[in-house]
NUMIPA-480522 format. One record per residue (C-alpha): residue number from 0; residue in three letters; x negated, y negated, z negated. Coordinates in nm, 2 decimals. Layout:
! NUMIPA-480522
+--------+-------+--------+--------+--------+
! kolvex ! torro !      X !      Y !      Z !
+--------+-------+--------+--------+--------+
!    NUM !   Ala !      X !      Y !      Z !
...
+--------+-------+--------+--------+--------+
! end
This chain:
! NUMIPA-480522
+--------+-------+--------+--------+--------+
! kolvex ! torro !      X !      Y !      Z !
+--------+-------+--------+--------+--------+
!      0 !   Unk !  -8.70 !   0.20 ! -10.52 !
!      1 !   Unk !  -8.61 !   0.45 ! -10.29 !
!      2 !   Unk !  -8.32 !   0.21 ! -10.10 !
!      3 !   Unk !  -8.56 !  -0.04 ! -10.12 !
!      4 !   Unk !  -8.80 !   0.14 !  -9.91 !
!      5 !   Unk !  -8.55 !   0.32 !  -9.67 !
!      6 !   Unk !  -8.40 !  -0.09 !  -9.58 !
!      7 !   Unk !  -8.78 !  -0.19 !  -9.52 !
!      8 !   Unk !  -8.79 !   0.09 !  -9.27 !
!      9 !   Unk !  -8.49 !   0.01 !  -9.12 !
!     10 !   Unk !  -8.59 !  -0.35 !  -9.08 !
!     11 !   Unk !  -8.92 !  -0.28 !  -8.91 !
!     12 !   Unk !  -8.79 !  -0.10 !  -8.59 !
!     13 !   Unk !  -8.56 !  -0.45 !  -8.56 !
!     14 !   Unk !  -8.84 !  -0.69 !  -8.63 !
!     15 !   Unk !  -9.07 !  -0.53 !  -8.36 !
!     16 !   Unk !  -8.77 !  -0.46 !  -8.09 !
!     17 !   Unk !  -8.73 !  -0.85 !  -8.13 !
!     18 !   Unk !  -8.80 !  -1.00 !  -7.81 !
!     19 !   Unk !  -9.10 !  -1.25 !  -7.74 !
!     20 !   Unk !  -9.07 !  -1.64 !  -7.71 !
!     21 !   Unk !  -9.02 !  -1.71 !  -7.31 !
!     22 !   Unk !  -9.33 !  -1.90 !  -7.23 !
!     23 !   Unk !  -9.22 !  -2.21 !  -7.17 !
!     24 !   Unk !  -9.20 !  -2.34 !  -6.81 !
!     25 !   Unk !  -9.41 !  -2.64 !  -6.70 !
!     26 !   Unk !  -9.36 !  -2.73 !  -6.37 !
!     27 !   Unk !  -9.46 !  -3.09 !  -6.33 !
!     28 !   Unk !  -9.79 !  -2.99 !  -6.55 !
!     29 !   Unk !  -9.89 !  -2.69 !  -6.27 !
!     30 !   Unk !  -9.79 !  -3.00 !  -5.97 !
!     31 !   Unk ! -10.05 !  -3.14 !  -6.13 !
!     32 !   Unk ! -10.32 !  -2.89 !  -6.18 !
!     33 !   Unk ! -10.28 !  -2.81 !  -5.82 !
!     34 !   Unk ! -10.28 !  -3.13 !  -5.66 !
!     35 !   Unk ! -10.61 !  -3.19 !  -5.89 !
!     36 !   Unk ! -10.78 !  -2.93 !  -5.75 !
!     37 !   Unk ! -10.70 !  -3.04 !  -5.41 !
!     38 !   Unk ! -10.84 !  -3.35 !  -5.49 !
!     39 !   Unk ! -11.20 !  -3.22 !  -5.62 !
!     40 !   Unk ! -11.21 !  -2.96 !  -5.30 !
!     41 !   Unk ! -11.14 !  -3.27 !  -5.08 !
!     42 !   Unk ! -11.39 !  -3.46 !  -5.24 !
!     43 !   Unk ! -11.62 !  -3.15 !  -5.28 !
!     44 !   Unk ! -11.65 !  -3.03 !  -4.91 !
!     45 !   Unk ! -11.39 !  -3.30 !  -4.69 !
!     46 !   Unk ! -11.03 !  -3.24 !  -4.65 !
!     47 !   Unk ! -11.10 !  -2.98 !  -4.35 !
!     48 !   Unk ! -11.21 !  -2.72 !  -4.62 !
!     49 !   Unk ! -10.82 !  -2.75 !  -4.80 !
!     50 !   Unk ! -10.61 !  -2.41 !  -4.76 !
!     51 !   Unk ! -10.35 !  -2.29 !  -5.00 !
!     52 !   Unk ! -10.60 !  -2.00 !  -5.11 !
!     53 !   Unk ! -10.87 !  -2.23 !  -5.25 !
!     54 !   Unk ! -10.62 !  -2.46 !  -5.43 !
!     55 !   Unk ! -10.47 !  -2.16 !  -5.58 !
!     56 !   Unk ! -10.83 !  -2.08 !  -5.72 !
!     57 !   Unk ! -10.92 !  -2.36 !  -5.77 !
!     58 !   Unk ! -10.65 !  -2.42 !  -6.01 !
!     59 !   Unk ! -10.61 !  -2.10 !  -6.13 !
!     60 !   Unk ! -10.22 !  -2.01 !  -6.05 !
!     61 !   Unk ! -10.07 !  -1.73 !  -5.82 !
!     62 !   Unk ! -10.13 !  -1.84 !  -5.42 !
!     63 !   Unk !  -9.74 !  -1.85 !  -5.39 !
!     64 !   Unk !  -9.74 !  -2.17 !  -5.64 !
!     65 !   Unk !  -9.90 !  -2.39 !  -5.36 !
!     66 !   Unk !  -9.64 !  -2.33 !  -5.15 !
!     67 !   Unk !  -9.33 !  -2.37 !  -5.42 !
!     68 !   Unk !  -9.46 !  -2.77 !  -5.51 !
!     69 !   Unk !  -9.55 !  -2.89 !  -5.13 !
!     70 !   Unk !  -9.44 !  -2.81 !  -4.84 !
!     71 !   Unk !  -9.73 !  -2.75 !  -4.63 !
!     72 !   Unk ! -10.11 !  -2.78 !  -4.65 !
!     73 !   Unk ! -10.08 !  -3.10 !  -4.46 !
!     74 !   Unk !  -9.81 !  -3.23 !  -4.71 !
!     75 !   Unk ! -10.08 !  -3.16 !  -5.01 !
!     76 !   Unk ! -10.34 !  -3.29 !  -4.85 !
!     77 !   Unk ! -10.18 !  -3.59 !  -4.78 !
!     78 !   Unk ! -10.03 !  -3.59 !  -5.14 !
!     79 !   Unk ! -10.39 !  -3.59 !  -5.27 !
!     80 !   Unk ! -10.56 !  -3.84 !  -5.05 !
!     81 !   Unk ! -10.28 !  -4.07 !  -5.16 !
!     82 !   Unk ! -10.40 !  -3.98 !  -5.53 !
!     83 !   Unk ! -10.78 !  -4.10 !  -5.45 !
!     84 !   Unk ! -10.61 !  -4.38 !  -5.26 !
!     85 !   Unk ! -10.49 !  -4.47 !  -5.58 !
!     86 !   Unk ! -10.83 !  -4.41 !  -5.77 !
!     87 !   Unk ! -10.99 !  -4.64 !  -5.51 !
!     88 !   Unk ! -10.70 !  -4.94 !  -5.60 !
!     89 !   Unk ! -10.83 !  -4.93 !  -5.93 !
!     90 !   Unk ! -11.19 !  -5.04 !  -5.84 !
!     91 !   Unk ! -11.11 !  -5.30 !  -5.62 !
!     92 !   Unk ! -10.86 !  -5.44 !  -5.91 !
!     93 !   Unk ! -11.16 !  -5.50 !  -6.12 !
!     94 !   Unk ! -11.25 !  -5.73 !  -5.85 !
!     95 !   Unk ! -11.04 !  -5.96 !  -5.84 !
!     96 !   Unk ! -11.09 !  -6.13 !  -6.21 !
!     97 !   Unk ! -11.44 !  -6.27 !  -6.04 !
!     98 !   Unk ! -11.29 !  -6.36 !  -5.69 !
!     99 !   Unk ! -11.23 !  -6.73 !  -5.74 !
!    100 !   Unk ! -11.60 !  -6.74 !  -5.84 !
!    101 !   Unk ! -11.77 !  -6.54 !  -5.56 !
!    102 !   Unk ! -12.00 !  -6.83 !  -5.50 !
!    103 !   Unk ! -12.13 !  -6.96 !  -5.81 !
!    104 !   Unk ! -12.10 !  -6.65 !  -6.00 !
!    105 !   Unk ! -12.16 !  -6.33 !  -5.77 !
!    106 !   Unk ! -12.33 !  -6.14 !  -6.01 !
!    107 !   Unk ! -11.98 !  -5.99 !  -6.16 !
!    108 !   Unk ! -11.89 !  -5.88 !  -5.81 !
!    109 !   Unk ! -12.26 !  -5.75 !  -5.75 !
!    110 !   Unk ! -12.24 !  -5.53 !  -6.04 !
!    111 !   Unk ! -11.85 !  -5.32 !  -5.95 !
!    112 !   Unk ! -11.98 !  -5.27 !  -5.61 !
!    113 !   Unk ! -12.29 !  -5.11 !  -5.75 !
!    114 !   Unk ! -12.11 !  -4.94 !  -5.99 !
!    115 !   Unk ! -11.88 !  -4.81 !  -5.67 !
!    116 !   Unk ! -12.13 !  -4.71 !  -5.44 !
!    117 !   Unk ! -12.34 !  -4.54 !  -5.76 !
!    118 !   Unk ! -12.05 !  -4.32 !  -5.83 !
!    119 !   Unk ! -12.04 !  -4.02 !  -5.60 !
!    120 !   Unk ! -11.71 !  -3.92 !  -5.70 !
!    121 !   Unk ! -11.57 !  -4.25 !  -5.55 !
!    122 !   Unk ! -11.82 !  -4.27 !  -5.26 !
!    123 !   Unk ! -11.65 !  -3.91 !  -5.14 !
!    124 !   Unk ! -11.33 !  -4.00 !  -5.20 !
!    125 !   Unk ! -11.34 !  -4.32 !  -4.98 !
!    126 !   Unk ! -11.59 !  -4.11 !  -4.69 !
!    127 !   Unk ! -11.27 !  -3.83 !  -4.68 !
!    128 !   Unk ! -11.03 !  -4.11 !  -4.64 !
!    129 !   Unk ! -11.17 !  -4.29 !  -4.41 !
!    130 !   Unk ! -11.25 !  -3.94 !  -4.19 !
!    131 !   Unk ! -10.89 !  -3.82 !  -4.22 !
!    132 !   Unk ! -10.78 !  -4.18 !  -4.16 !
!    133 !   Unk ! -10.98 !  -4.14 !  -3.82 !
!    134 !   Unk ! -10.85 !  -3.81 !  -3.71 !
!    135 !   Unk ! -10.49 !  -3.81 !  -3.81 !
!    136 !   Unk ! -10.28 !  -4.11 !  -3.72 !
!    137 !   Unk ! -10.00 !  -4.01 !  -4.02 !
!    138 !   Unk ! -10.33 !  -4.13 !  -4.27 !
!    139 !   Unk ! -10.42 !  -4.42 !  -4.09 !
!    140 !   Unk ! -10.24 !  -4.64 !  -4.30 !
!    141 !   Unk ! -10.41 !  -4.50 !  -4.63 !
!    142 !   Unk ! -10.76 !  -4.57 !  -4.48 !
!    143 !   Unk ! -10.70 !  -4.84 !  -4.39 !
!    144 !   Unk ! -10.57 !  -4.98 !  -4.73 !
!    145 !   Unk ! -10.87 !  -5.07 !  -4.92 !
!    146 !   Unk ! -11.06 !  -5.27 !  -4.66 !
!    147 !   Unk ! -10.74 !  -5.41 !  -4.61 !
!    148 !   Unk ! -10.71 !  -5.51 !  -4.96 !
!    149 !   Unk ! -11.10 !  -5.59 !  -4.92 !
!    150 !   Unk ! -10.99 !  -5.88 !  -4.70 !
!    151 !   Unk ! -10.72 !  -6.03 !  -4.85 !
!    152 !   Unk ! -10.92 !  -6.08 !  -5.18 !
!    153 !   Unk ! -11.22 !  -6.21 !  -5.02 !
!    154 !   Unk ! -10.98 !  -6.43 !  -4.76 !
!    155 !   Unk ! -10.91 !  -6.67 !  -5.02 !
!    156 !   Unk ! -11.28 !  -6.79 !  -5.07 !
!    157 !   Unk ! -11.50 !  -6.73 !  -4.75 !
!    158 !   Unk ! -11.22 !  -6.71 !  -4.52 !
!    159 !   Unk ! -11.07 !  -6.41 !  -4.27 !
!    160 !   Unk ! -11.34 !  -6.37 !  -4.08 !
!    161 !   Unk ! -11.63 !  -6.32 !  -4.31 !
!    162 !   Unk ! -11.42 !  -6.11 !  -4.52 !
!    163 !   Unk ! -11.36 !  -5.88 !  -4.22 !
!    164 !   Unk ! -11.74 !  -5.84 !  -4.20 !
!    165 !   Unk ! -11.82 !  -5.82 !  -4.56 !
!    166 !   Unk ! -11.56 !  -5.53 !  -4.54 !
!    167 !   Unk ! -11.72 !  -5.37 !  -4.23 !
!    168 !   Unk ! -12.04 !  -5.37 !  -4.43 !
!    169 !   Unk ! -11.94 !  -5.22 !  -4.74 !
!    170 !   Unk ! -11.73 !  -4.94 !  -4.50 !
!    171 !   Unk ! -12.14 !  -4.88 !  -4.37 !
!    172 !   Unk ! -12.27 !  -4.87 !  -4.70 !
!    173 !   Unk ! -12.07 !  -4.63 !  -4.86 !
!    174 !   Unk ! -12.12 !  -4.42 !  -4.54 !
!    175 !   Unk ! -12.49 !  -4.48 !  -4.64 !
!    176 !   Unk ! -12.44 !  -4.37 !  -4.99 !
!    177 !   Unk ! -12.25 !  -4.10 !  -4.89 !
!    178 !   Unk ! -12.48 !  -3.96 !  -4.62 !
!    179 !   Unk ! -12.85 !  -4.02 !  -4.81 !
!    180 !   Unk ! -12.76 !  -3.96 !  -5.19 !
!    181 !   Unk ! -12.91 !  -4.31 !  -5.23 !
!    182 !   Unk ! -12.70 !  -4.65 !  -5.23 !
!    183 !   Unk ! -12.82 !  -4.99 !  -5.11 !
!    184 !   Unk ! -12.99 !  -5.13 !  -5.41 !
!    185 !   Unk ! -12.91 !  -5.43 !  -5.60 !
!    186 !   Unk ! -13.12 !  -5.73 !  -5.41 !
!    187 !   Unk ! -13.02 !  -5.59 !  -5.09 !
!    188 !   Unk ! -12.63 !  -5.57 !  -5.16 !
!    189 !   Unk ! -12.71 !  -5.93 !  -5.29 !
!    190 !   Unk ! -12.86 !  -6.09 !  -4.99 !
!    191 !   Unk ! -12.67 !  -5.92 !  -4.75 !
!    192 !   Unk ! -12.35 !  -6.01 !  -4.91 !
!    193 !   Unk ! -12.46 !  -6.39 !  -4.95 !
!    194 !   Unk ! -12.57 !  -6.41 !  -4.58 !
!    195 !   Unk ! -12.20 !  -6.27 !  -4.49 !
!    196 !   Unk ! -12.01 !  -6.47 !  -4.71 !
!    197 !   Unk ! -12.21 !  -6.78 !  -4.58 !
!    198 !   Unk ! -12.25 !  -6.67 !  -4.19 !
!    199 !   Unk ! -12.19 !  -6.93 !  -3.94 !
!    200 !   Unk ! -11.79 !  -6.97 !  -3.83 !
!    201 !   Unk ! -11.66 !  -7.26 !  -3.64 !
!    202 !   Unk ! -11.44 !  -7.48 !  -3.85 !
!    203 !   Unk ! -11.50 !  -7.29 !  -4.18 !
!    204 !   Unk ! -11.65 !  -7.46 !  -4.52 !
!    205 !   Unk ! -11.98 !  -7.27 !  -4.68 !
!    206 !   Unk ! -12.15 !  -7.27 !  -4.33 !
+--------+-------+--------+--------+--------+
! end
């Protein structure tokens, strides 16, 4: 009994000087959590407001993490417009199924860009890209990517030039949304986009 209880006490000193588990290191998973937060801030208060020390808090790591995964605040910033770039793509993919009917069914296409300009999320997103896109020539490009895609959908059905101006208009109305809280409203998006897609253009079919 008495060996018994003199190993147990032996053993305990061991068990406790045992050293802890390393916490495992993650560092795609913190890329991650940073760029997200650079995302909501940009889409919070505009891409101006982005600095390393609101990531960092935003995110909830040490300041000097924001600096380890990109190499400056422009580099991040550019990082996560590219990531609502990306966001954006997937709306205007559920477009496309209800292209090729535009004109007898436009209902389908009604109802995404409702459900686009409804979101505020999206509406933000699209307002900072298209205000960085303005300001910095390096983001141009990005802007410029979904009316560009905008366009070349609509190309196929009412032609260049009416797509151009259907773009245009949707670029206003999610300004609109953006700047009044309050998107155009169903019949208006309807006629509006009708009247564009069927606007008078020399040499064009639907005029």
């Amino acid at each position: 009994m008495h060996e018994t209880t003199e190993s147990a006490a032996q053993a305990a000193p061991a068990a406790q000087a045992a050293p802890a588990a390393p916490r495992r290191r993650d560092p795609e998973g913190r890329r991650r959590a940073i760029l997200a937060a650079a995302t909501e801030i940009i889409v919070e208060e505009g891409a101006a407001a982005l600095t390393h020390r609101a990531v960092a808090k935003r995110a909830s790591v040490p300041l000097g993490s924001t600096t380890q995964y990109f190499t400056s605040i422009d580099d991040m910033r550019e990082c996560a417009l590219q990531q609502l770039a990306d966001e954006i793509d997937e709306s205007i993919a559920r477009l496309e199924p209800f292209i090729a009917t535009i004109f007898e069914r436009p209902d389908p296409i009604i109802d995404e860009l409702l459900a686009y300009l409804e979101d505020p999320r999206t509406v933000h997103a699209d307002i900072a890209l298209m205000t960085s896109g303005t300001t910095d020539p390096r983001l141009r490009a990005l802007a410029l990517r979904w009316p560009e895609r905008i366009v070349a959908l609509l190309s196929t059905q009412v032609g260049e030039e009416r797509a151009v101006a259907i773009a245009v208009f949707l670029d206003g109305a999610t300004m609109h949304a953006g700047l009044t809280g309050t998107p155009l409203g169903r019949d208006e998006l309807t006629r509006v986009l009708q009247a564009l897609m069927t606007m008078p253009v020399p040499g064009s079919a639907h005029t």
